[in-house]
TORPATI-696049 format. One record per residue: x, y, z of N, C-alpha, C in turn; residue in three letters. Coordinates in steps of 0.001 Angstrom, whole numbers, plus 500000, padded with zeros to 6 digits. Example, Ala and Ser with C-alpha at 12.3 -4.5 7.8 and 13.67 -1.06 7.14 Angstrom:
<nodes>
513190494310507800512300495500507800513200496700507800ALA/512850497750507080513670498940507140512900500030507870SER/
</nodes>
This chain:
<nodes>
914266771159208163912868770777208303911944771945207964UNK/912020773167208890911174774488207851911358774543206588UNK/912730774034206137912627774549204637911605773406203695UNK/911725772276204476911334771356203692909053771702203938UNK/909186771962205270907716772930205284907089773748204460UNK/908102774997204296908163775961203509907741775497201532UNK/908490774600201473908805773746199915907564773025199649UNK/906823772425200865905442771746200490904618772639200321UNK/904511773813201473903483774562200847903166775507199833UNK/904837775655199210904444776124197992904091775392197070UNK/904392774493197292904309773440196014902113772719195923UNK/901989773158197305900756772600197614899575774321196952UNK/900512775007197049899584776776196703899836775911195019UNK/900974775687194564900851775705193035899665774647192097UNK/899935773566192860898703772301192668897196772984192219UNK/897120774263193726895766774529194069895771775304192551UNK/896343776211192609896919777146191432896706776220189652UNK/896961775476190054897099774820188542895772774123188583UNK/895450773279189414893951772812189603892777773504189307UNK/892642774986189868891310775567189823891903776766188139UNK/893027776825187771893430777058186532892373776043185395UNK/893188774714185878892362774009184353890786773968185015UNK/890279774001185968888540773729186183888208775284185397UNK/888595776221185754888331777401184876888438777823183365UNK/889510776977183308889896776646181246888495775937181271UNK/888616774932181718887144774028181404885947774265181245UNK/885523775073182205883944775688182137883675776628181356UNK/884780777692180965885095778782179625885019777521178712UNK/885629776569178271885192775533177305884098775106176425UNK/883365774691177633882077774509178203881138775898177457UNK/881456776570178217880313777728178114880853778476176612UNK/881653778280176096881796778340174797881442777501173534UNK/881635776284174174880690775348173043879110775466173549UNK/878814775864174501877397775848174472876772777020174030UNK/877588777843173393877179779514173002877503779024171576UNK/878266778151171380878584778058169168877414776953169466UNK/877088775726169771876032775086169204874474776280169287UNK/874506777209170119873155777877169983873105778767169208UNK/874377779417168786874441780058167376874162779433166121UNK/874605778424166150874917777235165174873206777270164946UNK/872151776332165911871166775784165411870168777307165642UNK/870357778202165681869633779688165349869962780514163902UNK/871453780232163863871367779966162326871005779107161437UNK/870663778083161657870123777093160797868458777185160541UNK/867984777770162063866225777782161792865985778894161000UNK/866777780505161408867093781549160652866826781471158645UNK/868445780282158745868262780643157071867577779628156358UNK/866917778905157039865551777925156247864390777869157133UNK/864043779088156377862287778959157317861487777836157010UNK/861684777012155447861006777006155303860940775258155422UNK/861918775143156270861940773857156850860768773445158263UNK/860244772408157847859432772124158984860105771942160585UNK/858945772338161870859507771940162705860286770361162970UNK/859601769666162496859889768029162643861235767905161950UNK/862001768689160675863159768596160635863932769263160910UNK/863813770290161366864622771224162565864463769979163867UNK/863617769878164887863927768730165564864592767431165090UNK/864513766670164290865590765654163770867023765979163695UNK/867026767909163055868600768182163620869353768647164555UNK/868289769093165588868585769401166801868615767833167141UNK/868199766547167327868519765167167450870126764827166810UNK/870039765357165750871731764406165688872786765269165874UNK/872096766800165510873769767381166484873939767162167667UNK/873106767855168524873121767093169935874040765185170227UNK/873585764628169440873961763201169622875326763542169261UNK/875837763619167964877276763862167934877561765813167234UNK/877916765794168423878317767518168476879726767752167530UNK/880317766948167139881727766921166639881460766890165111UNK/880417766308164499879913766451163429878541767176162786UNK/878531768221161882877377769159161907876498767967160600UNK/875442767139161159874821766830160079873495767279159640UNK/873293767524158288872548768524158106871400767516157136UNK/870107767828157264869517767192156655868906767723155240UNK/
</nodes>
């Protein structure tokens, strides 16, 4: 019976262990795609000045909408 005590709570440290593992992969994720899309659309206002605000906002509108595809107007 201790051993079988002993066996849950390691097994219950590893869960915790593997749990707050991937929430931490995740938010590094996270805070990495939210550092390339702000590179991303600072390079874009950067190398076309001479684009109006209204289409810089239209592409801040569809990357935002789908982040998986860079569409460029």
């Amino acid at each position: 019976m201790i051993f079988l005590k002993h066996y849950f709570s390691f097994l219950l440290k590893d869960v915790y262990i593997l749990f707050f593992g991937f929430l931490s992969l995740l938010l590094l994720w996270q805070l990495l795609l939210f550092i390339d899309l702000n590179f991303l659309e600072f390079n874009w206002i950067r190398c076309n000045p001479s684009k109006s605000s209204y289409t810089i906002n239209l592409y801040k509108m569809q990357f935002l909408d789908s982040p998986h595809k860079l569409i460029l107007q």
